[in-house]
C-alpha positions in Angstrom: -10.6 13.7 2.0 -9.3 11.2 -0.1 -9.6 7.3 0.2 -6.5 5.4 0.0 -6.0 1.3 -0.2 -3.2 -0.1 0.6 -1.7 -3.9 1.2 0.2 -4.8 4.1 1.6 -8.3 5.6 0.7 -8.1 9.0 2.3 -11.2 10.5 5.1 -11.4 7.8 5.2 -14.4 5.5 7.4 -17.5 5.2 8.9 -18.6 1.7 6.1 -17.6 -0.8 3.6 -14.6 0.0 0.1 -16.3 -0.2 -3.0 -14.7 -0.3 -3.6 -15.3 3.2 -0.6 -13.2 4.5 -1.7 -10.2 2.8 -4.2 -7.3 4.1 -5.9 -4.5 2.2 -6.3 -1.4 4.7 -8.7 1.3 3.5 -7.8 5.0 5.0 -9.1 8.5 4.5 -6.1 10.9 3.8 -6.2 14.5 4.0 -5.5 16.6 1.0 -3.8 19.2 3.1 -0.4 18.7 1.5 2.8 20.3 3.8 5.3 21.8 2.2 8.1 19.3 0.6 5.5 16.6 0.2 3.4 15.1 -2.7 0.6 13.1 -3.4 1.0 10.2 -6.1 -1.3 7.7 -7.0 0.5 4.1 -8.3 -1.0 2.4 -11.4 1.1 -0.9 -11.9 3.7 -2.1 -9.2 5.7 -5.7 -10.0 7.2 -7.7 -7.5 9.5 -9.9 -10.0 12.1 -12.6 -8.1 14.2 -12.3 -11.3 
């Protein structure tokens, strides 16, 4: 198995994301790949208004 984190915004957000409106959810995820599908693992994401 294979842990994976991931943030969510469970009730949405108004305006500005604050740290309140965000979650982090902790999974296990089975290695067991179908065919067709991948497994990647992210190392920077950006979230820029610009």
């Amino acid at each position: 198995m294979v842990k994976i984190r991931h943030w969510t915004l469970p009730n949405g957000f108004k305006a500005q994301v604050t740290e309140n409106d965000l979650k982090l959810v902790e999974e296990d995820l089975s290695e067991d790949l179908q065919q067709g599908e991948v497994l990647l693992e992210s190392v920077y994401l950006s979230v820029d208004p610009h």
